[in-house]
C-alpha positions in Angstrom: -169.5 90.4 20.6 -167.5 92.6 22.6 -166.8 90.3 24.8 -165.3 88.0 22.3 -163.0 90.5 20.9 -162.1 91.9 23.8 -160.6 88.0 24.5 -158.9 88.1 21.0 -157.4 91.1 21.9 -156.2 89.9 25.0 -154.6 86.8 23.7 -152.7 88.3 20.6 -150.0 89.3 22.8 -149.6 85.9 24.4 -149.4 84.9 20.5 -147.1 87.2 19.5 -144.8 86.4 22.4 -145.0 82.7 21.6 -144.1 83.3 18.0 -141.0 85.4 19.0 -140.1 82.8 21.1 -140.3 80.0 18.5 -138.3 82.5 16.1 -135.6 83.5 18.7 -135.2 79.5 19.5 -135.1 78.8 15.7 -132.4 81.5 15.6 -130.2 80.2 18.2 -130.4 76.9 17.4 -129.6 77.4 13.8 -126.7 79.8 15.2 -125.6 76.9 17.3 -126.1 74.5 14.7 -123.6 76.7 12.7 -121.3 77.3 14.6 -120.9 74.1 16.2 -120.1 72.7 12.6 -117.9 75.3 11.9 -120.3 76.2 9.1 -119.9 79.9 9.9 -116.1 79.3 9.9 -115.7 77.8 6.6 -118.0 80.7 4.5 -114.8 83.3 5.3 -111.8 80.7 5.1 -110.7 78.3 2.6 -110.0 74.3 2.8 -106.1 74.0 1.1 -107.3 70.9 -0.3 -104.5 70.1 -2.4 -102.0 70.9 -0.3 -98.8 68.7 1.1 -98.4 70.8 4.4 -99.4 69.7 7.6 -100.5 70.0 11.3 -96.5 68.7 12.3 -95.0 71.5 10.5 -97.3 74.2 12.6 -96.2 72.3 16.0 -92.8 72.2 15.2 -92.6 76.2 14.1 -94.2 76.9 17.6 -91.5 74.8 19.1 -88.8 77.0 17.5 -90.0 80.0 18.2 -89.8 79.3 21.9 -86.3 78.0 22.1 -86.8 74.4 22.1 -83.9 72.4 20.9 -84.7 68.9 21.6 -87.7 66.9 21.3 -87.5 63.9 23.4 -89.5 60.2 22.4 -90.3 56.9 21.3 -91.5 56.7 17.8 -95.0 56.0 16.8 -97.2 56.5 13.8 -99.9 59.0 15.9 -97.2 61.4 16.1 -94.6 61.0 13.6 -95.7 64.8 11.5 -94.3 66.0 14.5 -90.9 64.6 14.4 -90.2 65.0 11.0 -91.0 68.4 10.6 -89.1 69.1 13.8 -86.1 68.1 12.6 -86.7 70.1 9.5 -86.4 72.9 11.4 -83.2 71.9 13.2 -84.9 70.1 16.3 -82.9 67.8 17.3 -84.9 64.4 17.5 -83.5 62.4 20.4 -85.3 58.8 20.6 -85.5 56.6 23.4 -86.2 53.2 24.7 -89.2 53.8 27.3 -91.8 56.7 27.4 -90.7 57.7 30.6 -87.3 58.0 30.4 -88.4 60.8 27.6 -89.7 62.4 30.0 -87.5 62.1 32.3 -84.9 64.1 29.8 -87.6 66.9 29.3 -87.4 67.4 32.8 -83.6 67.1 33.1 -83.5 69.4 30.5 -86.1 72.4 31.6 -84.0 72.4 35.0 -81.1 72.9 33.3 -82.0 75.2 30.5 -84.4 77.1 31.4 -86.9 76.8 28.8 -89.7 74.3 28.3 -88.4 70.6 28.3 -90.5 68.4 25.5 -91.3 65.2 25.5 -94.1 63.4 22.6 -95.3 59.5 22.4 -97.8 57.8 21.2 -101.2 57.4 21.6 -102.7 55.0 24.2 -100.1 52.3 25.9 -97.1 55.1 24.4 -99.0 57.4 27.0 -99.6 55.8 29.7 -96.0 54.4 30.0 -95.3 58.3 30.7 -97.5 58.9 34.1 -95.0 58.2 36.7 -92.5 60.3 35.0 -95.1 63.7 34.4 -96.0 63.3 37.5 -92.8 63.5 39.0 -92.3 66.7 37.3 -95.8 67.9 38.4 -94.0 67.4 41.8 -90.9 68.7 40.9 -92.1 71.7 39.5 -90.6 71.1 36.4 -91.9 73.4 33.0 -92.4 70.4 30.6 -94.9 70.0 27.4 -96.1 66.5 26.8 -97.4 66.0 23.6 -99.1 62.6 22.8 -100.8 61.2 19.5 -104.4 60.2 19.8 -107.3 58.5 17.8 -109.3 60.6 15.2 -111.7 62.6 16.8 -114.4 61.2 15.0 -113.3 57.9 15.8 -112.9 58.2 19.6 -115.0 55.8 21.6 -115.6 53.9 18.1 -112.9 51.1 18.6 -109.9 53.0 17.1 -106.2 51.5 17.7 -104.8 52.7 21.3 -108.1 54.8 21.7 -108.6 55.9 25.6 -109.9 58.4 27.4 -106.2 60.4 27.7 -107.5 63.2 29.4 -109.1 61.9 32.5 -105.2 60.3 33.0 -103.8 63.6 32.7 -106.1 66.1 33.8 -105.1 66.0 37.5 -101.4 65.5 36.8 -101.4 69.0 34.5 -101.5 72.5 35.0 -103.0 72.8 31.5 -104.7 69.9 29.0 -105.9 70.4 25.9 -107.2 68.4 23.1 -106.4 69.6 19.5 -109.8 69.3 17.5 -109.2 71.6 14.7 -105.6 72.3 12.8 -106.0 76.1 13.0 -105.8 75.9 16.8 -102.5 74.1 16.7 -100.6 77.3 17.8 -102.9 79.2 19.9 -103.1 76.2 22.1 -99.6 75.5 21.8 -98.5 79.2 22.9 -101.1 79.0 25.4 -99.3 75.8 26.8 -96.1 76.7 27.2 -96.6 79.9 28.7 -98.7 78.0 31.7 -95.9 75.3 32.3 -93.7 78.0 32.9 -95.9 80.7 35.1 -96.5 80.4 38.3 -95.5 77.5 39.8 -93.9 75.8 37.3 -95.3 72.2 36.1 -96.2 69.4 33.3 -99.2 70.5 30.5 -100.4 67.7 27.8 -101.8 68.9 24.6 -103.3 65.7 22.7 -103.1 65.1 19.0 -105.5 63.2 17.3 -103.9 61.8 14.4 -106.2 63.9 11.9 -105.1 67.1 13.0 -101.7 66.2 12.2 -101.5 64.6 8.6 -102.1 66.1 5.3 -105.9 66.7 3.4 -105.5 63.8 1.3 -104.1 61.3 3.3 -106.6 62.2 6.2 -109.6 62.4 3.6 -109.0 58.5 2.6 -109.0 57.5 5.7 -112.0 58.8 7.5 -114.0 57.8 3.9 -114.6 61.8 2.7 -114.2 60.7 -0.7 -118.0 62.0 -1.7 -118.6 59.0 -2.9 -122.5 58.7 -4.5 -125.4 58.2 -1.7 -127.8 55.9 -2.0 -130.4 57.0 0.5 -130.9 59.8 2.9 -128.9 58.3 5.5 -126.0 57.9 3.2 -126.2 61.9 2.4 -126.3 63.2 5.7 -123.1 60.9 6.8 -121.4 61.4 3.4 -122.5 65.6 4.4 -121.6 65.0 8.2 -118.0 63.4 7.2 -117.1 66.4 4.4 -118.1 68.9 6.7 -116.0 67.5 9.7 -112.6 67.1 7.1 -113.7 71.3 5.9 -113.8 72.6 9.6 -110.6 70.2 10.4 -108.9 72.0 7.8 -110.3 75.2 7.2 -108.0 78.2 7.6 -105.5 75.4 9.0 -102.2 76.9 7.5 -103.3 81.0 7.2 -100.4 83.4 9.0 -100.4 83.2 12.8 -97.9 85.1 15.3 -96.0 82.4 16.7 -94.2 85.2 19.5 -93.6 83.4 23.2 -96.7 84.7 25.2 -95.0 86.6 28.4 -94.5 84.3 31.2 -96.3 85.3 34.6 -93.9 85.3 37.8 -95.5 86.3 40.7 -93.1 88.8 43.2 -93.3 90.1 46.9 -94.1 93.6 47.9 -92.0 95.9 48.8 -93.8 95.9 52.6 -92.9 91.9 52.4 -89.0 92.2 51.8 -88.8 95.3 54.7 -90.2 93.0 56.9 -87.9 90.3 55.9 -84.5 92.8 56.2 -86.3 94.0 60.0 -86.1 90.5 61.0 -82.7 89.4 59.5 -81.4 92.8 61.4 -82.7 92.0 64.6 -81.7 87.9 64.8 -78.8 86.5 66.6 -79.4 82.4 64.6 -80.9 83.2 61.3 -81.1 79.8 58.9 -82.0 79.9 55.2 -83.6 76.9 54.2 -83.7 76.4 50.6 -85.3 74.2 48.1 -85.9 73.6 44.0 -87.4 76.7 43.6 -84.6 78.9 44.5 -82.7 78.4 40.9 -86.1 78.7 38.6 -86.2 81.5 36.3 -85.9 84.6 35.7 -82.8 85.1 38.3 -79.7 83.5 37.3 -78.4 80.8 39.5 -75.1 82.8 39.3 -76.9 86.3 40.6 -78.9 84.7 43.2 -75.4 82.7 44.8 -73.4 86.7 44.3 -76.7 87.8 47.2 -77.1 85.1 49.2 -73.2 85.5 49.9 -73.6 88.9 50.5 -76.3 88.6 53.0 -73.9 86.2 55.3 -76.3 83.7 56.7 -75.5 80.0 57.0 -77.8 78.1 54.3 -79.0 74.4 54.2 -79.3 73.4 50.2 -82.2 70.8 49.2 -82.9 69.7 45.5 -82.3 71.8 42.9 -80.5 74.4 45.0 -77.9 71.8 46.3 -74.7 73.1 44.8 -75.9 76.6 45.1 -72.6 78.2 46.8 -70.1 75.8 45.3 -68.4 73.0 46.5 -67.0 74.5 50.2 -68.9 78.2 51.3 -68.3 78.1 54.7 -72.3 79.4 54.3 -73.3 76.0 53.2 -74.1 73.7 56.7 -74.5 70.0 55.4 -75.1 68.0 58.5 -77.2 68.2 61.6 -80.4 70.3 59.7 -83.0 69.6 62.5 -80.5 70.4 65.3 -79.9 73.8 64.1 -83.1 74.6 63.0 -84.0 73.7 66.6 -81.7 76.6 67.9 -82.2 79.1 65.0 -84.5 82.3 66.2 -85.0 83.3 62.3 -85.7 80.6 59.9 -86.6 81.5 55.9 -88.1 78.6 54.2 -86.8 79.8 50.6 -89.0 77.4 48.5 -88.7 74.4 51.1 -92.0 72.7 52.3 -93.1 71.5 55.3 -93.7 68.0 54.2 -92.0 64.9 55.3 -88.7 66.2 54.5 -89.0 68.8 56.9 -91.0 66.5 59.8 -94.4 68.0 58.3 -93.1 71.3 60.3 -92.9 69.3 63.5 -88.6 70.1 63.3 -89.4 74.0 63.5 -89.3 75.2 67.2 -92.4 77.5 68.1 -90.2 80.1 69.5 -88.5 80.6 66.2 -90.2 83.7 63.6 -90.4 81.4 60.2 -90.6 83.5 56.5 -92.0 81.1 54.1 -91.7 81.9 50.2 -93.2 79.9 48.0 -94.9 80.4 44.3 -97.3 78.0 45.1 -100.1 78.9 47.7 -100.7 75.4 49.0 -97.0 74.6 49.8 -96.6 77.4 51.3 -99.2 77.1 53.9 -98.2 73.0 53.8 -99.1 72.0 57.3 -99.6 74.9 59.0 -102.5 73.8 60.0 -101.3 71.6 62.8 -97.4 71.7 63.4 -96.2 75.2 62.7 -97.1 78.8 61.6 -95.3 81.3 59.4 -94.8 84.7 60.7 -94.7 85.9 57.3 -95.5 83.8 54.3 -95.0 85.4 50.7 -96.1 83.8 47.8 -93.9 85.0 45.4 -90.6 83.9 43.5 -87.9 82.9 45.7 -84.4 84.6 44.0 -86.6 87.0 43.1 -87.0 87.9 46.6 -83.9 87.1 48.0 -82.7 89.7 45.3 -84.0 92.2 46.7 -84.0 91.6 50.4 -79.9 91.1 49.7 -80.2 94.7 47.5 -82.3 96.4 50.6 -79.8 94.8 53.5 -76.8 96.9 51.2 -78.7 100.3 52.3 -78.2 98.9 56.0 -75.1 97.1 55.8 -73.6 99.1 58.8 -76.6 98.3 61.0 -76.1 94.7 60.6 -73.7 92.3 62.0 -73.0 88.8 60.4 -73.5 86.0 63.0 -69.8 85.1 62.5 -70.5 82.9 65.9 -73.5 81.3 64.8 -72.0 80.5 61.6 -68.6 79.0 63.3 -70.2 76.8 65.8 -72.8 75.1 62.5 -69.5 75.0 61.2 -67.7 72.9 63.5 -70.7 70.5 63.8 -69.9 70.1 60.4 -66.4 69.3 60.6 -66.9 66.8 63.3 -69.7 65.1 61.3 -67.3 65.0 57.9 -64.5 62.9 59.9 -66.5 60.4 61.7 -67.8 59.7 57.6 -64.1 59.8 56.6 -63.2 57.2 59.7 -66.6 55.1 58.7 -64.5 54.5 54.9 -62.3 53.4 55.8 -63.5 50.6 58.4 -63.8 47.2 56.6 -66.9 45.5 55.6 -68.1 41.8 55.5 -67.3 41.6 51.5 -66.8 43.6 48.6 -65.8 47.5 48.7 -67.0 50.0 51.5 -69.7 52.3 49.8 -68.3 55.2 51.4 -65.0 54.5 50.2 -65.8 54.5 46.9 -67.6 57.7 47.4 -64.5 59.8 49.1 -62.6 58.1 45.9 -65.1 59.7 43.8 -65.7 63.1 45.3 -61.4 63.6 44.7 -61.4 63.3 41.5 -64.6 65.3 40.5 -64.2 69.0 38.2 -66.0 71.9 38.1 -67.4 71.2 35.2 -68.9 68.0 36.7 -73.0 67.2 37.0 -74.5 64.5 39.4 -77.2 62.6 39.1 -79.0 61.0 41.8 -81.2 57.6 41.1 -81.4 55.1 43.6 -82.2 54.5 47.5 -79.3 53.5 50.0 -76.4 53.8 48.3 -77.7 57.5 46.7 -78.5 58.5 50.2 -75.1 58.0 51.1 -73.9 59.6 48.2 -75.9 62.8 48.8 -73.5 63.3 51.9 -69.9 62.8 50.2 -70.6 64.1 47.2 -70.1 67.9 47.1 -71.8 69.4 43.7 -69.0 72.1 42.0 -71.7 75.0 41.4 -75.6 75.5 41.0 -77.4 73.6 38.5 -75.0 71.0 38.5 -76.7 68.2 40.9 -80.1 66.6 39.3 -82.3 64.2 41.6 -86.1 63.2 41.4 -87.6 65.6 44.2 -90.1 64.9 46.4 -92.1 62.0 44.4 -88.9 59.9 45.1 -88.9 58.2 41.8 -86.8 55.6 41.2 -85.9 55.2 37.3 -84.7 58.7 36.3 -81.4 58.4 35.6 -81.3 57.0 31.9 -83.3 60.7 31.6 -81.7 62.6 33.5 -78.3 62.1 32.4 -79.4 61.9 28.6 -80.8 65.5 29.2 -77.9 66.6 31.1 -75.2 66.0 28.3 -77.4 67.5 26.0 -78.1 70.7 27.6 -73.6 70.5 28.9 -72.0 68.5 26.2 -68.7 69.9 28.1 -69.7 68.4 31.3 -69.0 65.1 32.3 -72.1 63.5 33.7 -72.2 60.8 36.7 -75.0 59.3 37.1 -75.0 57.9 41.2 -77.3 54.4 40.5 -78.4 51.8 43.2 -78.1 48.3 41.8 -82.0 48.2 41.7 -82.9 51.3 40.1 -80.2 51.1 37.7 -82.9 48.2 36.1 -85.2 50.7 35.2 -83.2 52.7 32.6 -79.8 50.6 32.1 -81.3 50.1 28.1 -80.8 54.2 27.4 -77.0 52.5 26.8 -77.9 52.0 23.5 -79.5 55.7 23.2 -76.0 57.2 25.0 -74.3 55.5 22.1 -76.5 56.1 19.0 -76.7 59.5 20.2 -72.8 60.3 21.2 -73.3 60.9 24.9 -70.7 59.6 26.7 -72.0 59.3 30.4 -70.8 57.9 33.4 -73.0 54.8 35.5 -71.2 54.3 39.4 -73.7 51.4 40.4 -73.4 50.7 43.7 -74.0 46.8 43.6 -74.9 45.3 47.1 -77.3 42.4 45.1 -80.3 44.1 47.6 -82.7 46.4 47.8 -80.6 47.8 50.9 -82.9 50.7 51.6 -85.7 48.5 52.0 -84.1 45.3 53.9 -82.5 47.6 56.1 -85.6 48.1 58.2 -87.9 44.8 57.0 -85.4 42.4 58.0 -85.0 43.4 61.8 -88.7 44.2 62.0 -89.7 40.7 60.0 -87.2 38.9 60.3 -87.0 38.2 56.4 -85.3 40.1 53.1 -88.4 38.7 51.1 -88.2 40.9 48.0 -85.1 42.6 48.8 -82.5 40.3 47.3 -80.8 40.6 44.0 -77.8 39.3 42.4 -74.3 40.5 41.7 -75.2 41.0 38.1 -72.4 42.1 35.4 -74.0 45.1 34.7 -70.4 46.0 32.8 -71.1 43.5 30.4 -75.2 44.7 29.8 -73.6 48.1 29.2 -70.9 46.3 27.1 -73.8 44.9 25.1 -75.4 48.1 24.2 -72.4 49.5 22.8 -71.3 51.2 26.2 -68.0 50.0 28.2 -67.3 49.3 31.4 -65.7 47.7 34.4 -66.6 45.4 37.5 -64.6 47.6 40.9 -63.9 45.2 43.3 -61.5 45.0 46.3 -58.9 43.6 44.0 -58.8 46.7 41.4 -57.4 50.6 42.0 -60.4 52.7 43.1 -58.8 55.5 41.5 -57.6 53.9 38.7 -61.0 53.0 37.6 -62.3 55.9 37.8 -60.1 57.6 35.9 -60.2 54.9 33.1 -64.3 56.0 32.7 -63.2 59.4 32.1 -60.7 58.7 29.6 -63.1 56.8 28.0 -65.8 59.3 27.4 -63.8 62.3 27.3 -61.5 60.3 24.4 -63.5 57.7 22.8 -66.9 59.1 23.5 -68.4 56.1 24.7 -70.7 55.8 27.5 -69.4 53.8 30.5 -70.7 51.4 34.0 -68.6 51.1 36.8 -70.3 47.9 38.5 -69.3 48.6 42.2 -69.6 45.6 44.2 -69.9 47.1 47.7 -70.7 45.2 51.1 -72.6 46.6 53.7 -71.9 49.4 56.5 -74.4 51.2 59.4 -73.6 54.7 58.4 -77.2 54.6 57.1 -78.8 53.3 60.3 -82.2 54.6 60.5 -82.7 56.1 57.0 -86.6 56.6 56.2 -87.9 54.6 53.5 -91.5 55.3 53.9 
């Protein structure tokens, strides 16, 4: 007997723990059960069932509260909330003829402003028309907010119109994704997006819309079938109970108060031990080179402040990207030609937000001798390379005019301890010089037909203004371009970046005008890449900005052909036609001429600013050019 209840005894515990356990798990799993259904949720705030408003009208009051101006896109029924409460609000609605090139004018216009560039499309084929462009910015370093449509969430993977799997595309291309699976997170995930496109290094984020979380109760009710219609088993109730409860949590609390404040953006800055350093070394070198890149004109700094300290530090600069235009059209600080031969000489080269990626010889163009600052807000470009061809005596992750700030503001303490390599700066100089008159004797040498590119260039570069922005889209001809062509002041010269993209001009320019209606804006095209956005004609007209197209017209893929054919022996691929691109641009509602040798350069030219300075038309100048060697081994790979 005792030894029967001493076995009892010793089991109730192992009873007791098992029933705890089976209550605990209940517990959770009920917890879980509740929460995952929003259950929890819905007990403390109301469904607005009757109500007109909307998920649009919460994306477009986040939009305003951050600045945004412009919404760029191409209309589609996923996403239309979105525009029309936008312009409600005094967003200004700018439609477009491809995805991309909506993109494209996001970007043009978060260079140029400052602020977050937006783009929105459709779902589906509406997104995936916009990869090449977001991942241009990604590359760029562009802040830009994609927002695309998408299928119901209940209906993804179910069949739904344009339903893929959107993330996966965009997930690598991103700083931040998100999907939007309940209204009431409409603006914390909005806030929470734009604040990550601009910390950091700046880039692309996507925040998805399905189409439910955008459209009011009623209309969303009919359509995923939450009438409550009568059930006529028990698996009728629990999906007639599964679809209510999914339209309750969808909408539950969707329109209460929420602070729509900008979050504060996160812009990562050098030490104080980091910009000594930098001022010892400046001090003690003889050849000192700044190199800089896109990064040097993000915010916070001004463009405008970070030119006043770059002048006051004295040291000849080279000017890539964004940055080109950085010290106006002539600072005897600015060195245009011969990069890798003075960067072979130079004893002190800063890499002020410049990589060591192809456009720098992967590193291989900085001499070993040399001591190399690298600053850079992004770790991995800093370090690009470093692993093989070069290695930075100092690398800073940290804003670049934020640094050079205040290495410029600690060299003032010491400015009678150091002397200006007026030498240095003379002889880069002169290379210069010499480099600038062979190009002027190369214009005006006669080619086999048509106008000589560089000509027409020279032309060009006269008659710009300050208040002048270029835009670079194309290969041959814009590489020629990018040496004649002298932007008036910083933020005034627009090109793809590193990703090389051909296409972005439409974009570009559209953005541009917007963000400088007082400008005039020349967009540089090659015959060839002028295909990919010559239909935003008819978006410069409907939308009154006059813009100027020089094509370069050599009826070729010159950039390409230029190496295939002597290496082939064939232009397979390479050839195009003479096309009147005047008349396409004519067609859409545009002007312009056909420049040939017969007609005034100059007369031309000024006829396309007359005509969208006075009649606010956008205008093509169809240069039919012939061929010259000044771009004799270019890289086009």
């Amino acid at each position: 007997m005792s030894e029967e209840s001493d076995h009892i005894s010793a089991t109730q515990p192992l009873y007791q723990n098992l029933l705890v356990f089976i209550v605990a798990l209940l517990i959770a799993g009920a917890t879980a059960f509740l929460r995952y259904f929003g259950i929890i949720y819905q007990l403390f705030h109301k469904v607005e069932s009757g109500s007109k408003k909307h998920g649009g009208e919460l994306v477009a009051k986040v939009l305003k509260s951050h600045g945004i101006n412009y919404v760029f896109t191409l209309c589609g029924g996923h996403i239309s909330p979105i525009l029309v409460a936008s312009e409600k609000l005094g967003i200004r609605i700018i439609d477009v003829r491809h995805e991309a090139t909506a993109v494209f004018a996001a970007d043009a216009v978060a260079r140029l402003s400052g602020t977050v560039g937006v783009a929105a499309v459709t779902a589906g084929p509406g997104l995936t028309n916009t990869v090449t462009a977001v991942k241009n910015a990604q590359m760029a370093e562009s802040p830009l907010l994609l927002m695309g449509g998408a299928a119901a969430s209940i209906l993804k993977g179910r069949g739904a119109l344009q339903d893929i799997d959107q993330m996966a595309l965009f997930k690598p291309l991103c700083k931040f994704t998100a999907t939007i699976t309940r209204i009431r997170d409409i603006i914390p995930t909005l806030k929470q997006a734009l604040v990550e496109a601009q910390s950091g290094t700046p880039g692309p984020v996507f925040v998805e819309f399905p189409i439910d979380t955008l459209y009011p109760y009623e209309l969303v009710q009919k359509e995923i079938g939450a009438s409550g219609g009568k059930a006529k088993n028990i698996q009728q109730h629990i999906v007639n109970w599964y679809l209510n409860n999914y339209l309750c949590n969808l909408f539950a609390g969707a329109f209460e108060q929420r602070d729509v404040t900008p979050l504060p953006v996160r812009v990562p800055k050098a030490t104080q031990v980091q910009v000594d350093s930098c001022v010892d070394m400046l001090m003690r070198a003889e050849r000192p080179v700044i190199v800089f890149g896109s990064q040097a004109v993000l915010p916070p700094v001004p463009a405008t402040k970070l030119r006043q300290c770059v002048e006051s530090i004295g040291v000849p600069c080279f000017l890539g990207g964004m940055s080109r235009g950085l010290l106006g059209r002539k600072s005897p600080l600015h060195i245009r030609q011969n990069r890798r031969g003075a960067l072979k000489e130079a004893d002190l080269i800063i890499l002020a937000g410049n990589v060591c990626d192809f456009r720098l010889g992967y590193g291989k163009v900085l001499p070993r001798n040399a001591k190399i600052i690298s600053i850079n807000r992004n770790k991995a470009q800093l370090y690009r390379n470093s692993d093989m061809f070069w290695k930075p005596t100092m690398a800073v992750e940290a804003d670049v005019a934020s640094f050079i700030v205040a290495v410029a503001n600690k060299m003032q303490t010491r400015s009678a301890s150091f002397k200006q390599p007026i030498e240095w700066l003379n002889q880069l100089g002169q290379s210069d010089l010499k480099k600038d008159n062979k190009n002027l004797e190369m214009a005006e040498q006669p080619t086999d037909v048509h106008l000589n590119p560089l000509k027409v260039l020279f032309e060009t570069e006269q008659l710009l203004d300050d208040k002048t922005i270029l835009v670079a889209d194309g290969g041959d001809f814009v590489g020629s371009a990018a040496y004649i062509l002298r932007p008036r002041g910083p933020l005034k010269w627009l090109d793809p970046g590193a990703f090389g993209t051909l296409g972005v001009g439409g974009g570009f320019a559209l953005g541009a005008k917007l963000c400088r209606p007082d400008h005039d804006i020349w967009v540089v095209y090659g015959d060839g890449s002028l295909g990919y956005s010559v239909a935003e004609f008819d978006t410069f007209f409907r939308h009154k900005c006059p813009i100027i197209a020089l094509v370069g017209n050599d009826a070729c893929w010159t950039q390409i052909a230029r190496e295939q054919v002597p290496m082939f022996g064939t232009n397979v691929g390479c050839q195009l036609r003479f096309t009147d691109y005047e008349i396409v641009a004519q067609g859409y509602g545009g002007d312009g001429v056909k420049l040939d040798k017969k007609e005034d350069i100059q007369k031309v030219l000024n006829q396309a600013l007359r005509v969208t300075r006075e009649e606010g038309k956008p205008f093509l100048i169809n240069t039919l050019i012939g061929k010259t060697n000044f771009r004799d081994g270019s890289i086009s790979v």
